[in-house]
ZAMARGU-4260 file (C-alpha; in steps of 0.2 Angstrom, whole numbers, plus 5000, padded with zeros to 4 digits):
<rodrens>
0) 5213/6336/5098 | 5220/6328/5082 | 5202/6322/5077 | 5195/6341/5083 | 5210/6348/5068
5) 5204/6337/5054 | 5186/6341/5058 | 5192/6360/5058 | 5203/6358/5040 | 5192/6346/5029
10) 5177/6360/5033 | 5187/6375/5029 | 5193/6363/5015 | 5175/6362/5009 | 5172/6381/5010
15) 5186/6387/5000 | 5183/6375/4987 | 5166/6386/4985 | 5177/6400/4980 | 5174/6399/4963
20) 5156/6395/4965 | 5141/6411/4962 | 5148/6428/4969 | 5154/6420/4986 | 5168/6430/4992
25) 5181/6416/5001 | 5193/6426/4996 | 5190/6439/5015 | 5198/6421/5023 | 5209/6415/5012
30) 5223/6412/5021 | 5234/6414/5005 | 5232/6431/5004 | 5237/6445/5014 | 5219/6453/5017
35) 5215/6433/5021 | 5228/6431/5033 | 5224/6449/5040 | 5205/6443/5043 | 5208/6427/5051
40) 5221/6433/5061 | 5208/6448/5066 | 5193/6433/5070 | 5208/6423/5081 | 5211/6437/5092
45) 5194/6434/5101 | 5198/6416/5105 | 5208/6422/5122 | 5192/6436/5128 | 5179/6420/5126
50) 5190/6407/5134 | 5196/6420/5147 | 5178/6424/5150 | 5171/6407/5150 | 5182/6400/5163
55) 5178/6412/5176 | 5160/6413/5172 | 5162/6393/5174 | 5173/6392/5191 | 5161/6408/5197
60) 5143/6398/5192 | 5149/6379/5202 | 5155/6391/5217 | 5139/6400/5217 | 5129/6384/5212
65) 5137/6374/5227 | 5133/6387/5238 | 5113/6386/5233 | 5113/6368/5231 | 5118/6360/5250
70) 5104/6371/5259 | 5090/6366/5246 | 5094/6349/5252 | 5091/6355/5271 | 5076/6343/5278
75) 5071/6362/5286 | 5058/6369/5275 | 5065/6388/5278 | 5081/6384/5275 | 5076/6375/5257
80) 5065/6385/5251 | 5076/6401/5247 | 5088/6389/5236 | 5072/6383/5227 | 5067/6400/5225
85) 5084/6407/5217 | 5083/6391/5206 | 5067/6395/5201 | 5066/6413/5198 | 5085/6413/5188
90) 5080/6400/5178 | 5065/6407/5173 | 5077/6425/5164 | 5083/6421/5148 | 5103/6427/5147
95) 5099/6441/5136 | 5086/6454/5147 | 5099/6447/5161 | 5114/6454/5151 | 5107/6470/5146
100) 5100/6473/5167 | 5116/6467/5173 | 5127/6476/5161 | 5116/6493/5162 | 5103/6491/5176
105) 5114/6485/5192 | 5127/6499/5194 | 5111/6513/5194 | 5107/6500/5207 | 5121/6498/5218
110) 5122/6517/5215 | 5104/6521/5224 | 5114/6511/5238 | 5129/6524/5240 | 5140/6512/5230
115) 5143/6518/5214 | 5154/6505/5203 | 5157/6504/5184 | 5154/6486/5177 | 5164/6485/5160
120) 5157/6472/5145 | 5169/6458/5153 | 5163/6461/5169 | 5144/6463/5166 | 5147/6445/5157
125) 5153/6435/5168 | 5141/6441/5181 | 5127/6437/5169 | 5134/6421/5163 | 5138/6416/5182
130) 5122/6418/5187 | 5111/6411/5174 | 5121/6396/5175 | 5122/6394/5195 | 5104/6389/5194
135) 5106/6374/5181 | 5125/6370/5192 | 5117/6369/5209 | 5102/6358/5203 | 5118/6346/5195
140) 5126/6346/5212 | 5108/6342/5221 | 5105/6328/5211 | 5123/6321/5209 | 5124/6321/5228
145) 5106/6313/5232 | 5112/6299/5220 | 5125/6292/5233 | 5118/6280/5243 | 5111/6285/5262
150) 5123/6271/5268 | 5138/6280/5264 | 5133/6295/5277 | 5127/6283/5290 | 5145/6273/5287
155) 5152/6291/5292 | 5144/6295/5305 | 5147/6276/5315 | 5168/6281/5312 | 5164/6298/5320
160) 5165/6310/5305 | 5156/6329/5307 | 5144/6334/5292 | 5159/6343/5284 | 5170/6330/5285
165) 5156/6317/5280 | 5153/6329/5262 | 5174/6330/5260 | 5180/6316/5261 | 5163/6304/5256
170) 5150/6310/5247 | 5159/6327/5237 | 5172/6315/5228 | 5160/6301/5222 | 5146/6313/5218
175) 5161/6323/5207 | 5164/6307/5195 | 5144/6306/5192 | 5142/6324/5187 | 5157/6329/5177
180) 5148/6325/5161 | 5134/6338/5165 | 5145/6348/5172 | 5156/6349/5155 | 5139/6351/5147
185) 5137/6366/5155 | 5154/6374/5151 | 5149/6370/5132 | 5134/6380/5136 | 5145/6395/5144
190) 5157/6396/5128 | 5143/6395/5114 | 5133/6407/5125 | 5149/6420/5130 | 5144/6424/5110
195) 5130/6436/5118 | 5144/6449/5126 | 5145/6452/5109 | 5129/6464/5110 | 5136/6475/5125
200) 5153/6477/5116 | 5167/6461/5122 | 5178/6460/5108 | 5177/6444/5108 | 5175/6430/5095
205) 5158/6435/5089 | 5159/6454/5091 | 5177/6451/5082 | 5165/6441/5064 | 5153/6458/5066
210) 5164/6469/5066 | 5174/6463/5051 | 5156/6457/5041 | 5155/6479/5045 | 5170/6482/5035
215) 5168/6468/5022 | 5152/6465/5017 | 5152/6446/5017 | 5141/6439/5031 | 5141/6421/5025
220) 5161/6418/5023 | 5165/6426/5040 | 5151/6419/5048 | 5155/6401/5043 | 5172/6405/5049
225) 5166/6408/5065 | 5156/6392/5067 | 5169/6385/5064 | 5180/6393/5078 | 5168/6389/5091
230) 5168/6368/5080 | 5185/6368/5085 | 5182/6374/5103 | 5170/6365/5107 | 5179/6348/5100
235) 5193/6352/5112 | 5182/6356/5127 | 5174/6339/5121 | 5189/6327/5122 | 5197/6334/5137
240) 5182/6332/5146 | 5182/6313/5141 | 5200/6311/5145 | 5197/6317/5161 | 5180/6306/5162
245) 5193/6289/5158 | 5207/6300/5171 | 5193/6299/5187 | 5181/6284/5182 | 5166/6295/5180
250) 5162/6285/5165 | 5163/6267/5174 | 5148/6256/5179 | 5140/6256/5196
</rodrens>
């Protein structure tokens, strides 16, 4: 974290010191001034809406992702192919059309079914972000889990252990140590990608940098700002992820 806040300080550093350079306007995010301070503060705000929605799009997509990935390594050809399918097909959207059909299209949906909902910008992206992501998560698990050796489950089976038992309590907690680095890759790709609820309204970090580029007319200072909000975030995310790597092993040889 300490690394993540010199990174953040030595580049804001560098911006500031531009201050004085052409017509660059600094100034909007100087934290010297109370406009500055204002500003920033105003950018800040959206930290809690994209980590907020991040999370729960991330906890949402590996519950989803799980659920898709232990049927598409059935031997059963009928009960693979519809994992392979929704891998497939979901992979294929880009998060965008996904956003504006989830966030506009799915409640006139549900709605020709007798069920009529409202699904707010929060909502509408997590949904979208869930599912986009499931796809890419399930395909981690698959693999993550075909990488144990067969002799592990044929060890569980000679001591009497049920299928459920056998993925518990063998193959889920080794398979867990080889894909948390994907897995974390894949959270990085949540937060940077969160930025999209921005074009359905989530106050969030990147609607927070349009709104105020609105009112202040200086794109370049407020958007170097906010690449370096989502620098910071993703740093943390970063080193957490390795400190839980070194925590569980995920990083030792096999």
């Amino acid at each position: 974290m300490k690394r993540s806040t010199i990174l953040a300080l030595c580049a804001f550093g560098v911006l500031a010191g531009c201050s004085s350079s052409g017509n660059w306007g600094w100034y909007v995010i100087d934290p010297s001034t109370t406009n500055g301070q204002n500003n920033i503060r105003f950018l800040l705000g959206g930290f809690w809406a994209t980590i907020s929605l991040s999370l729960i799009a991330a906890a949402l997509s590996m519950t989803i992702g799980m659920i898709i990935a232990l049927p598409g390594m059935s031997t059963n050809r009928w009960v693979r192919l519809p994992s392979r399918i929704y891998v497939e097909f979901v992979r294929a959207i880009p998060l965008l059309p996904m956003l504006f059909w989830v966030f506009y299209g799915l409640p006139v949906v549900l709605r020709s079914f007798g069920i009529t909902i409202s699904i707010d910008a929060f909502w509408g992206a997590i949904i979208t972000l869930a599912i986009s992501d499931s796809a890419f998560t399930a395909e981690i698990y698959r693999s993550g889990i075909q990488s144990i050796a067969k002799g592990q489950t044929e060890a569980a089976k000679t001591i009497g252990l049920t299928y459920t038992q056998t993925m518990r309590y063998v193959i889920l907690p080794q398979a867990i140590r080889r894909i948390l680095p994907p897995l974390a890759n894949q959270f990085i790709y949540i937060v940077k990608m969160s930025a999209f609820a921005s074009v359905i309204g989530m106050q969030e970090l990147t609607r927070r940098a349009n709104e105020l580029v609105v009112t202040e007319y200086r794109p370049l200072e407020i958007y170097s700002l906010l690449i370096l909000e989502y620098l910071v975030l993703v740093l943390a995310i970063s080193f957490f992820v390795r400190w839980l790597e070194r925590r569980m092993g995920a990083n030792e040889s096999r």
